[in-house]
N, C-alpha and C positions, 0 to 999 in steps of 0.2 A: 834571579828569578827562582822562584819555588812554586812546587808542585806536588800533592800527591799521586803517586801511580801506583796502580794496582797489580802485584807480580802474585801471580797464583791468588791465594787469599787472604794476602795480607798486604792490609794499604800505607807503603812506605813512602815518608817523606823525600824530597828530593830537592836540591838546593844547587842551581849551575848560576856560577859566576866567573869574571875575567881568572881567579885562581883555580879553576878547574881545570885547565890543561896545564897548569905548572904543580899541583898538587899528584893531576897525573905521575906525570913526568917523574915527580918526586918519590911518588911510593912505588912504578913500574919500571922504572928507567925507559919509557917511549913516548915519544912524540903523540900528544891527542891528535894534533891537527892530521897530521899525514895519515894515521889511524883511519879516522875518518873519512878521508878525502879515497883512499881505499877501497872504503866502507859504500862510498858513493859511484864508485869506480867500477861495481860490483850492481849497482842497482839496475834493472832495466827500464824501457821506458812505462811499462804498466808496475814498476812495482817491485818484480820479483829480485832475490838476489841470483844471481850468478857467477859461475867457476867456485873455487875455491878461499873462502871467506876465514878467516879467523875468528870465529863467534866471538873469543874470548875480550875482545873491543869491548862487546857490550856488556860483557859481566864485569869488566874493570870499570869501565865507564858508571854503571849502575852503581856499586859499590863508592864510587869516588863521589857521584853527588848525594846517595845516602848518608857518605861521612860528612860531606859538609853540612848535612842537615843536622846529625847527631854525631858529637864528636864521642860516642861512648859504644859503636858496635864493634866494636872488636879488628878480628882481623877479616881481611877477604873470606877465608877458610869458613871462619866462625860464620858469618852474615849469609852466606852461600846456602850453608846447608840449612837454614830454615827452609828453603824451598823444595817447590818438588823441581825434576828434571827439566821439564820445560819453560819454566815458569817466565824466568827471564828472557829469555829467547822470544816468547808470547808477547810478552809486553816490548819488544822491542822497538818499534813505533812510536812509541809515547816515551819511550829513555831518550832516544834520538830527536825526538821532536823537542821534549824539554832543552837541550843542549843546543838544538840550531834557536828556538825563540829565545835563548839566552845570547844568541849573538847578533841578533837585528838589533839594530841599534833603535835609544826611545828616546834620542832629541830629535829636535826640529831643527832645521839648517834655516840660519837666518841670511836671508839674500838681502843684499843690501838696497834696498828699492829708493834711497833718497837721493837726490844730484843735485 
């Protein structure tokens, strides 16, 4: 699934697929899944986050499906600092959101209706 999202003011492509939590894994040494699950762990039922959260999820995460979109920005480091402070954090919603509509599934279940 790709998407662009808007982090501060500049609109970056973004690209999640089944190699996003192994490409994770591979440039961070962490588990996406549990990451997330966290992440979710942390949400309340209107919304907010609560306790103490690891933002840094979503800057990895962010960076991770940027790079699948563009395999040429650099490092974390490099990609980061085009933004301002909050930028990512802002858009978090629409990172997270890209990343779970990349895990519903888009077949159809064929039930066997014939006897």
């Amino acid at each position: 699934m790709e998407r662009a999202i808007q982090i501060g003011t500049i609109e970056v492509p973004m690209k999640a697929t089944a190699n996003t939590p192994r490409l994770y894994r591979e440039t961070f040494g962490k588990d996406l899944i549990v990451e997330m699950q966290k992440l979710f762990n942390h949400i309340t039922p209107i919304g907010d986050l609560q306790g103490d959260f690891d933002f840094g999820v979503i800057e990895r995460l962010a960076y991770i499906m940027a790079r699948q979109s563009d395999r040429e920005i650099g490092t974390i480091d490099d990609w980061l600092d085009q933004f301002g402070m909050d930028d990512v954090y802002s858009a978090m919603s629409e990172i997270v959101k890209l990343w779970a509509d990349s895990k519903a599934t888009t077949s159809n279940p064929k039930k066997n209706t014939e006897k």
